[in-house]
MARSETOR-868525 format. One line per field, with one value per residue (C-alpha): residue number from 1; residue in three letters; x, z, y. Coordinates in steps of 0.001 Angstrom, whole numbers. Last residue first. Layout:
# MARSETOR-868525
pos [NUM,...]
code [Ala,...]
xx [X,...]
zz [Z,...]
yy [Y,...]
//
This chain:
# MARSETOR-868525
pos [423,422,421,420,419,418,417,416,415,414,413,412,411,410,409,408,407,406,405,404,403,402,401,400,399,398,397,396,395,394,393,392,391,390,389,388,387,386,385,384,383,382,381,380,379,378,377,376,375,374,373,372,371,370,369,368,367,366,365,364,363,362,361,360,359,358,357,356,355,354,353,352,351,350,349,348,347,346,345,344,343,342,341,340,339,338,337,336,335,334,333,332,331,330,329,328,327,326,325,324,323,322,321,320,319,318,317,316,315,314,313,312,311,310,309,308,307,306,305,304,303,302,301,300,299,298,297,296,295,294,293,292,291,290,289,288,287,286,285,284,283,282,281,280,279,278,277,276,275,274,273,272,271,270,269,268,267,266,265,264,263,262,261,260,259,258,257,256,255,254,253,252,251,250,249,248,247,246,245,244,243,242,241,240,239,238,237,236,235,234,233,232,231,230,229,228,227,226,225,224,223,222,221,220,219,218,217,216,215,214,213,212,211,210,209,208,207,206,205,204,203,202,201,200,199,198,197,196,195,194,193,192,191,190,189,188,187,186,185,184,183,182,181,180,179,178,177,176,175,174,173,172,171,170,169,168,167,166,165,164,163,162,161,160,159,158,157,156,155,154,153,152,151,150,149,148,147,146,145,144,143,142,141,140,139,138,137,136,135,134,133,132,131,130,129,128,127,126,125,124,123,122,121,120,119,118,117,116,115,114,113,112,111,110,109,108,107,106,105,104,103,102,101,100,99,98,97,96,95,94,93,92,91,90,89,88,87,86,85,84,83,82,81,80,79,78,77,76,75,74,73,72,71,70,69,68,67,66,65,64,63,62,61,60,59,58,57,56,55,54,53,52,51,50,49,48,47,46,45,44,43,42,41,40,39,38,37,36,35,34,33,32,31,30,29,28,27,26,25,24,23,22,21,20,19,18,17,16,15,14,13,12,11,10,9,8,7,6,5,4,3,2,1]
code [Unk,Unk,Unk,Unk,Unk,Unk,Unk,Unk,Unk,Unk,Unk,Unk,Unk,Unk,Unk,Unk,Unk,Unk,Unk,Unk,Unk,Unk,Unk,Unk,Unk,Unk,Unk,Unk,Unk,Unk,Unk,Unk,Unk,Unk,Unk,Unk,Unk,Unk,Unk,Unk,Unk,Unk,Unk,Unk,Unk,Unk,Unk,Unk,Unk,Unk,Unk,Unk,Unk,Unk,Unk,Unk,Unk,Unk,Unk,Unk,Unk,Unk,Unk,Unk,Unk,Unk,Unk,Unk,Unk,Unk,Unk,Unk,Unk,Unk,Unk,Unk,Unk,Unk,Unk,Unk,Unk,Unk,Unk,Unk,Unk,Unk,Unk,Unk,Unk,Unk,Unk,Unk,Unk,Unk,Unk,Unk,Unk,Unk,Unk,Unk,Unk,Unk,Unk,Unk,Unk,Unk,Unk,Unk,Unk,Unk,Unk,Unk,Unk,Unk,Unk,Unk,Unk,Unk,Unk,Unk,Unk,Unk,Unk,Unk,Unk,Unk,Unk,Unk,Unk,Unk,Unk,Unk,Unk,Unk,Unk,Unk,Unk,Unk,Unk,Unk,Unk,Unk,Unk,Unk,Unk,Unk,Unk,Unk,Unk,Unk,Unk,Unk,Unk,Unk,Unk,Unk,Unk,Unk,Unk,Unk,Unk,Unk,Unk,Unk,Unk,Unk,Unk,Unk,Unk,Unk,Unk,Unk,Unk,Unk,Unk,Unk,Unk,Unk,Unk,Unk,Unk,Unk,Unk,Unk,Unk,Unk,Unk,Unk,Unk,Unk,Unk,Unk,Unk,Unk,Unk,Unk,Unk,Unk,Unk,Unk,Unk,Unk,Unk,Unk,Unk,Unk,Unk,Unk,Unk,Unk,Unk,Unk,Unk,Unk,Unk,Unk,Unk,Unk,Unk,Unk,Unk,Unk,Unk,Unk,Unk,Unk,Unk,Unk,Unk,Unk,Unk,Unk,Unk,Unk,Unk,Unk,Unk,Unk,Unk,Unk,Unk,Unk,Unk,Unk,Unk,Unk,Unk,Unk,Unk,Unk,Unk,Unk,Unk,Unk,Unk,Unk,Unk,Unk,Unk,Unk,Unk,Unk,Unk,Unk,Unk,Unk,Unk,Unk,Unk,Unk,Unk,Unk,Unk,Unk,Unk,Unk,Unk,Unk,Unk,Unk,Unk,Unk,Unk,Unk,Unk,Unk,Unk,Unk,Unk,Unk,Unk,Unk,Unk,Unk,Unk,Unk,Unk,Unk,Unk,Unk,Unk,Unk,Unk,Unk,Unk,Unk,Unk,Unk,Unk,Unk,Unk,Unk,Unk,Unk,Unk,Unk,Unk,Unk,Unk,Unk,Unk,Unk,Unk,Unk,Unk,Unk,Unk,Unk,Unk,Unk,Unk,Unk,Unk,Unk,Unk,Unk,Unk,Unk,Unk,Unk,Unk,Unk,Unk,Unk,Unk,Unk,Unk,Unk,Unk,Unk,Unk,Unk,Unk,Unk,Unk,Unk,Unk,Unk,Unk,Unk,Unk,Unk,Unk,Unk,Unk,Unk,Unk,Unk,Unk,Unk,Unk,Unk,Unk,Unk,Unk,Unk,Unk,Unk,Unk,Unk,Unk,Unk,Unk,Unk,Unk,Unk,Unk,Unk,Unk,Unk,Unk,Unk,Unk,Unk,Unk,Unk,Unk,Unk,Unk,Unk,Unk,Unk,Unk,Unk,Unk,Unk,Unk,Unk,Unk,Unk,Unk,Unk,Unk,Unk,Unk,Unk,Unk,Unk,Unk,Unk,Unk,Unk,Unk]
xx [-3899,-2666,-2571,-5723,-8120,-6407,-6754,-10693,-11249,-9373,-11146,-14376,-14178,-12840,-15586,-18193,-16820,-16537,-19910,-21345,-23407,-23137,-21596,-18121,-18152,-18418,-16010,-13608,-13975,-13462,-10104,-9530,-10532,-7932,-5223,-5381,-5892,-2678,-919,-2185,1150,3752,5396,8483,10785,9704,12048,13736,12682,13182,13965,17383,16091,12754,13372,15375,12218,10801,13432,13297,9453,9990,12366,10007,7059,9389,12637,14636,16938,17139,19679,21463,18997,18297,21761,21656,18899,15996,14304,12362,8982,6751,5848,9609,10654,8854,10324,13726,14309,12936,15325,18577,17903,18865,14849,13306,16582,17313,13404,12744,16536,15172,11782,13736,15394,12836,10839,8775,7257,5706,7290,6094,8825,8916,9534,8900,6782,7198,9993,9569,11123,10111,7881,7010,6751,8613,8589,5501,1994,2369,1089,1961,5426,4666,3585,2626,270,740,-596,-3766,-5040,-6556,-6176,-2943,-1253,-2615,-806,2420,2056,1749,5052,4899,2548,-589,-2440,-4781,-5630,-7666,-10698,-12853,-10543,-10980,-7153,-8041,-11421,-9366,-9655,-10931,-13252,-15657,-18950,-17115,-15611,-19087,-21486,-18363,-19179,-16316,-15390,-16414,-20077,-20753,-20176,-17868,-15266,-16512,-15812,-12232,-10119,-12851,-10731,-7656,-8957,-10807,-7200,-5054,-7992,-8052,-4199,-1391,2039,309,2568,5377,8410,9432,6307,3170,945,4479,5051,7243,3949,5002,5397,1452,717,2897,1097,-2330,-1567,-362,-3664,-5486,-9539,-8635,-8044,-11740,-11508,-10102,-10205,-13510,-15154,-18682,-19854,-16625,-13978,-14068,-16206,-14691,-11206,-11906,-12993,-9653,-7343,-9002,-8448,-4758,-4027,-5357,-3371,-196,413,4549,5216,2385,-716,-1477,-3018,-6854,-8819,-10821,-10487,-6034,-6495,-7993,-5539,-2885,-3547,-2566,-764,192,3528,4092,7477,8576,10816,11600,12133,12709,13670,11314,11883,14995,15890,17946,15134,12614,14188,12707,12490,16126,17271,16724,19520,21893,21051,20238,23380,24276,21466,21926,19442,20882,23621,22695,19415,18808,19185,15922,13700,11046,7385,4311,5678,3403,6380,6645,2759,1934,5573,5142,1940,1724,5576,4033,4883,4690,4964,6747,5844,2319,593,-882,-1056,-4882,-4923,-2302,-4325,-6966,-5218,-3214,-6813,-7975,-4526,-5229,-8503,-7403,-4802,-6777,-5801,-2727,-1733,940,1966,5589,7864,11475,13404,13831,15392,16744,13340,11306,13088,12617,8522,7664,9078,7433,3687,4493,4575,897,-372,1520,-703,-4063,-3601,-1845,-1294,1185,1360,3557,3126,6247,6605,9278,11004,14074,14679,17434,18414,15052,14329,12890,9781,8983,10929,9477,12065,10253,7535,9261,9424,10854,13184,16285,17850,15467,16061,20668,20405,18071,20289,23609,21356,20009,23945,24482,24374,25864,23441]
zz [-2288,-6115,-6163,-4537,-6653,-10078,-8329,-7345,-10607,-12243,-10040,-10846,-14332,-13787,-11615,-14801,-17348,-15244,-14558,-10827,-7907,-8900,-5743,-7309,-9119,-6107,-4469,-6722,-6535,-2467,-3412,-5728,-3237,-728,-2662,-4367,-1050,-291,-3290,-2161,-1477,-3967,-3279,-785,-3243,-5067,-5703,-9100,-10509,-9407,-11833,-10818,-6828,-7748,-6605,-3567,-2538,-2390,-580,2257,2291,2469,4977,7295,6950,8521,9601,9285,12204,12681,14945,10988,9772,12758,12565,8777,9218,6958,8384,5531,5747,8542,9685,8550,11853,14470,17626,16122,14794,18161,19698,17207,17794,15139,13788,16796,19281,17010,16888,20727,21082,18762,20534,23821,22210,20830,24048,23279,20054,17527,14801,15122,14968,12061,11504,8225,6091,3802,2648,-1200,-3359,-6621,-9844,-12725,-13647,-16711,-19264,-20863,-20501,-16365,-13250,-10122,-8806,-6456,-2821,-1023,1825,4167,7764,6955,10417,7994,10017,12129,8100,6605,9173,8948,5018,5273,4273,902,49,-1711,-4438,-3255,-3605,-3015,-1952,1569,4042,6038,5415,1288,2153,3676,7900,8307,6864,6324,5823,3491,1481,1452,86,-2648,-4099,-4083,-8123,-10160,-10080,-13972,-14615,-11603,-13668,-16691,-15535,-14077,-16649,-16879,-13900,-15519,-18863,-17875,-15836,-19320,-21302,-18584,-18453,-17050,-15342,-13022,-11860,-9261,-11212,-10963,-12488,-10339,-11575,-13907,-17058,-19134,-19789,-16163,-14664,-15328,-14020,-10649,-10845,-11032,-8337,-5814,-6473,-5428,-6504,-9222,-7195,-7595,-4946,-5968,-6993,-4565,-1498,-522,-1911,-2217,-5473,-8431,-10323,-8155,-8798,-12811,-12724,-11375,-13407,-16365,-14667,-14398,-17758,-18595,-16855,-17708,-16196,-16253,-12090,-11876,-9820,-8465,-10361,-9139,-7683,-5998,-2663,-3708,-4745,-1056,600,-1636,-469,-2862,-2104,-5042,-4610,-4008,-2699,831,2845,6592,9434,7199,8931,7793,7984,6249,5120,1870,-829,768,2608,3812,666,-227,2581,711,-1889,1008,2545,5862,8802,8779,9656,13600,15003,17449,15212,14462,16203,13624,10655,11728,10159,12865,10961,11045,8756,5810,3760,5898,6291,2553,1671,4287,3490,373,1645,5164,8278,11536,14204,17095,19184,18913,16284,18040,16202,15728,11928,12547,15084,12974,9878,11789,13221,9678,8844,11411,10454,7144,7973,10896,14602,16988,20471,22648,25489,25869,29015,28834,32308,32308,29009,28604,30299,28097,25243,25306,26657,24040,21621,23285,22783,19212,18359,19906,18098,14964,15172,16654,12648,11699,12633,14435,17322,19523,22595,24755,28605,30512,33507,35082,33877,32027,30725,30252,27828,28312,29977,27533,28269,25070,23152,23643,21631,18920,16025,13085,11497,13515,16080,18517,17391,17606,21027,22260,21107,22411,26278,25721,25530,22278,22213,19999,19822]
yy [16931,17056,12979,12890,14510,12753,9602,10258,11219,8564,6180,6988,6425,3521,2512,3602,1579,-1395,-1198,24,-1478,-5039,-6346,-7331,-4276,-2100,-4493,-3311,526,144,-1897,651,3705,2191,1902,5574,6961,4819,6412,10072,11463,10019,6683,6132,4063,788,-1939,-2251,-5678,-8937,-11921,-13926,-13355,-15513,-19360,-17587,-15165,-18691,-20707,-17526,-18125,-21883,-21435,-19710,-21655,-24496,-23807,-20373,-20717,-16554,-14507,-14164,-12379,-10371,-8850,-9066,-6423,-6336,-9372,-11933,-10249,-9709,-13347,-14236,-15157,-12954,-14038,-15094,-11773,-10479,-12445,-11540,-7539,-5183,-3711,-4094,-2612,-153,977,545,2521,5451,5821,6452,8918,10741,10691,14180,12884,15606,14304,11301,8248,5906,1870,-25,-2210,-4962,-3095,-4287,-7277,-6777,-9000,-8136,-11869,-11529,-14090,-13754,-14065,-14143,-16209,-15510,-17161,-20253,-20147,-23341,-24598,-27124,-28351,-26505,-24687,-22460,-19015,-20079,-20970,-18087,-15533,-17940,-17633,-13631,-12963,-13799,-10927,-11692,-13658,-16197,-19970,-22858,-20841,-21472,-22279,-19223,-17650,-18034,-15915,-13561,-13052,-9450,-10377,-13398,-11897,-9349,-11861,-13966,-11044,-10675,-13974,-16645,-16950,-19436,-18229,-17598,-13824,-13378,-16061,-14589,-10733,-11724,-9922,-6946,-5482,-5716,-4361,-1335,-39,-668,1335,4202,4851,3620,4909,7585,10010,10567,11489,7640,6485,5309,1863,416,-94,-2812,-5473,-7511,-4338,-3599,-7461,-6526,-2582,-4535,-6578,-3648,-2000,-5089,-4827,-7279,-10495,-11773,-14733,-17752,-21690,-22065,-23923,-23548,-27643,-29269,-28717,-29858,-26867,-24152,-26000,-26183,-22405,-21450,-23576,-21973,-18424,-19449,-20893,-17512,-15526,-17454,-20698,-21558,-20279,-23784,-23910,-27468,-30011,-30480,-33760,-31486,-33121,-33155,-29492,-28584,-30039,-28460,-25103,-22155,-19015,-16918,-14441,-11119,-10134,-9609,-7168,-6498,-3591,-1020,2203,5481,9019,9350,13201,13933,13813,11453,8399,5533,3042,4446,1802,-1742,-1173,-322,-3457,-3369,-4357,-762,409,1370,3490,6160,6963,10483,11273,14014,11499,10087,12643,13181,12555,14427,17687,16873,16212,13272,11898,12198,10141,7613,6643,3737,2912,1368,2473,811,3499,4793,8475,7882,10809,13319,16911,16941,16619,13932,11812,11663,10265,8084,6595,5951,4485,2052,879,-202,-1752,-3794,-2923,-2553,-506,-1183,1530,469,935,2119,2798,-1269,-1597,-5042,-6393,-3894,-4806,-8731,-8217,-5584,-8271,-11391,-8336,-8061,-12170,-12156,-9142,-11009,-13535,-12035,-9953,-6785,-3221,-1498,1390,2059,5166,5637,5244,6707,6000,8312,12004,12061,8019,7615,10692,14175,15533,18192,21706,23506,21679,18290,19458,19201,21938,19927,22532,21747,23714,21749,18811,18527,20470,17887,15152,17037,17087,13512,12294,10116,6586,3870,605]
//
């Protein structure tokens, strides 16, 4: 990584708009003032706590005046603590970022735009197509570290008891929920084909894109309306209807690990990157991913930065931060460390640091099977998207557990949306 002196860097902040608190004589960097210690926080499962803390380990032994306060939890815990931390000015000087927030927490003032530390990160090893998903107008305040796609998970041990086919890219949505029932039927007492996969935002905007729309247009608002909304989540009313689905008492007994991750349904929609997660979780020797299902030809589906890096705005170590980031996002060991856990790596640096064996290949082999179909990829979305998220998944359940009609929890969501999006 190129570096610039601490003094030029300081210069560079402090005449910019951001307001540091390192230009009312914080401590300073490493290479100024000896040892410092940054605050990083992530979230995710035991698994990629334990692939987190060999990274700390690699940079901390190349960067001996650098030490790492780790912190990680649950996604939806974690955004909950962001949240607090912002309204009192304290976000930890590194992040993991994800799309849904970076947009409410930049133009919100709690993020450094990373163009003020010049070259400080290196990106030129990420795809040019890939780097848009950081930046807002003409200021970047988020790195990708990796990308994925959505894909469906199934587990063929579980077919073979049932005595079920495996899932096919060819099923549309109702092959799908037929193939679903069948496994719940087949399969051994407590096991089942699915769990109700409507409450996923991200889901509905893949089946939305596969019918030419999309959940958020490019200026920012909502690409659907009530009607399209009603009829994904009345899609899985028979299965709920008549017990083919895992009951929602059971998904919440079970989280945070998924009810696909426990062992007890044959298959589940969600990010490609989260077969080594599901793989720890089920100790299955094998599982697969295949394209989701679709009633046409297009799967709708998009390769997205899985997640990224971002500094807080209010960080007095931004230098420091920017060699952890570089040195995350371009090393060939942590590459190696994390594999495709995250996402296939964003940098051809850690690309090419990577022997992609095992669950590894087969995510690379499945973006592969895909690459001919992908869509645009999403850029930062607009403030309120992961409020959005969250109150769908909440709005889901809800259903799930009988405490409001379909009619009603869209409803609901509209109102919340249409709150949220002008916050």
């Amino acid at each position: 990584m190129k570096k610039r002196s601490v003094l030029t860097l300081a210069a560079a902040l402090c005449a910019g708009t951001l307001g540091l608190t390192a230009c009312g004589g914080g401590s300073g960097d490493a290479a100024a003032d000896g040892p410092v210690t940054i605050d990083y926080t992530w979230w995710g499962s035991q698994d990629r706590a334990d692939r987190m803390t060999k990274a700390i380990a690699a940079f901390e032994s190349s960067h001996p005046d650098i030490s790492i306060n780790p912190n990680f939890t649950d996604f939806e815990g974690y955004w909950q603590k962001r949240a607090t931390e912002a309204a009192g000015g304290g976000l930890p000087d590194v992040m993991q970022f994800d799309l849904s927030y970076l947009r409410q927490y930049a133009e919100r003032g709690a993020l450094l735009d990373v163009e003020e530390l010049g070259d400080a990160i290196d990106t030129s090893g990420i795809e040019e197509s890939l780097l848009p998903s950081g930046r807002i107008d003409d200021a970047t305040y988020g790195v990708p570290i990796s990308t994925n796609a959505l894909g469906l998970f199934y587990n063929p041990a579980i077919l073979e008891q049932a005595g079920v086919a495996a899932p096919t890219p060819e099923m549309t949505w109702d092959d799908y929920q037929a193939w679903i029932r069948e496994v719940s039927e087949k399969a051994p007492e407590g096991v089942f084909g699915s769990g109700d996969y409507t409450g996923t935002l991200w889901l509905f905007d893949m089946k939305l894109r596969q019918e030419g729309k999309q959940a958020v247009t490019e200026d920012g608002e909502l690409g659907f309306t009530k009607a399209d909304l009603k009829e994904w989540w009345e899609s899985t009313a028979a299965l709920r209807a008549d017990g083919s689905l895992i009951s929602a008492e059971r998904t919440t007994q079970l989280s945070p690990v998924s009810v696909f991750g426990a062992g007890e349904t044959a298959s589940e929609f969600s990010w490609d990157n989260f077969l080594a997660g599901y793989l720890t979780d089920t100790g299955a020797q094998q599982l697969e991913i295949v394209a989701p299902p679709s009633d046409g030809d297009d799967h709708g589906l998009f390769l997205k930065a899985s997640m990224l890096y971002s500094i807080g705005s209010n960080t007095e170590h931004p230098e420091a931060a920017a060699e952890f980031i570089d040195f995350m996002v371009n090393d060939p060991e942590v590459g190696e460390i994390f594999g495709t856990s995250r996402g296939i790596p964003a940098s051809k640096a850690q690309r090419d640091g990577v022997t992609f064996e095992g669950a590894d290949a087969q995510i690379v082999a499945y973006e592969e099977s895909i690459a001919d179909e992908l869509g645009e990829s999403p850029a930062p979305l607009p403030i309120g998207f992961g409020t959005l998220e969250t109150n769908f998944k909440r709005l889901g359940e809800d259903i799930n557990y009988g405490r409001l009609t379909v009619d009603e929890a869209v409803d609901q969501w509209f109102t919340e949306a249409e709150s949220a999006m002008q916050q």
